[in-house]
N, C-alpha and C positions, 0 to 999 in steps of 0.2 A: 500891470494894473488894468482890469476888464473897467472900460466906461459902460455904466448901466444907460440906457440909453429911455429917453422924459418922454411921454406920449400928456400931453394936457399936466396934470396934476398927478401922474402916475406914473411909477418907475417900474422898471421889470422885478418881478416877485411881487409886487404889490397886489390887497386885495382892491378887486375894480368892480365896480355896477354898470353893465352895459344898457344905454338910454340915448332916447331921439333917433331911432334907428327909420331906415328906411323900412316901408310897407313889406317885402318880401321878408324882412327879419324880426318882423312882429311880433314875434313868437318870442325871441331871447330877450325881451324888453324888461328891464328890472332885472335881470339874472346876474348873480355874484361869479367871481371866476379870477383866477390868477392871468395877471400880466405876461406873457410868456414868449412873445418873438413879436417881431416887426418886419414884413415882408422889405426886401431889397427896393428903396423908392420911399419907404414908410407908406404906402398908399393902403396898407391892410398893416392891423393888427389881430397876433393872436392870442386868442383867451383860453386858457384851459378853466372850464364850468363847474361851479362846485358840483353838480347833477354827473359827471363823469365826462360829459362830452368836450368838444371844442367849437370854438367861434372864431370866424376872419371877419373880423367886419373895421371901416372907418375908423381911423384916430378920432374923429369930433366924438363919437359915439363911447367912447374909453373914457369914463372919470374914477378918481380914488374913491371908493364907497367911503363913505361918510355915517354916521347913525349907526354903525351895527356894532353894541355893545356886547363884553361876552357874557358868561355866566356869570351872575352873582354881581355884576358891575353893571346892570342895567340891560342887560340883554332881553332877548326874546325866548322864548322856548325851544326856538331850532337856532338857540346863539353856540359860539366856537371859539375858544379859545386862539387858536391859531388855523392857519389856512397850509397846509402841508402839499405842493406842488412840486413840478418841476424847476423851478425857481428861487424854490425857499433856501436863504444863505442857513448852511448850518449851523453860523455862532447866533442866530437868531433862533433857529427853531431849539439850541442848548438851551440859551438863555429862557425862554419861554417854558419848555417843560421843566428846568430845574424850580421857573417861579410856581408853577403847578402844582409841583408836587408839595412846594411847602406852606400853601395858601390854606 
């Protein structure tokens, strides 16, 4: 049995909002991204970006996105069904595209 390992409010495979960053990571502020490793120490977390890239940045800085609805459920216009990573368990992303296709 693999333990998924809790950063704040966020498990691995989770989708996560990275925010409160320090000044040099300014840039990835608001940015969505799957939960995807924890350096040795926990002293960095990493985010795989929905934009294609990756982040190490602070656990404080890791929360579970909240608010991002999908399609047809109150979403945005760049909303998503699911978050497809290196992470994603596959009896979720089953589960998920089987709800899709019959929606």
């Amino acid at each position: 049995v693999e333990i998924s390992p809790v950063v704040g409010d966020a498990r691995f495979g989770c989708l996560v909002r990275l925010e409160a960053l320090p000044e040099a990571d300014r840039a990835l502020e608001g940015k969505l991204g799957q939960f995807v490793s924890v350096e040795e120490g926990g002293t960095r977390i990493g985010v795989a970006l929905l934009d294609g890239g990756t982040a190490f940045v602070a656990p404080k800085s890791v929360r579970a996105a909240s608010g991002v609805g999908k399609p047809g459920e109150g979403g945005a216009a760049d909303s998503f069904d699911i978050v497809l990573g290196p992470r994603t368990p596959d009896a979720f992303l089953a589960e998920e595209l089987a709800a899709c296709l019959f929606e």
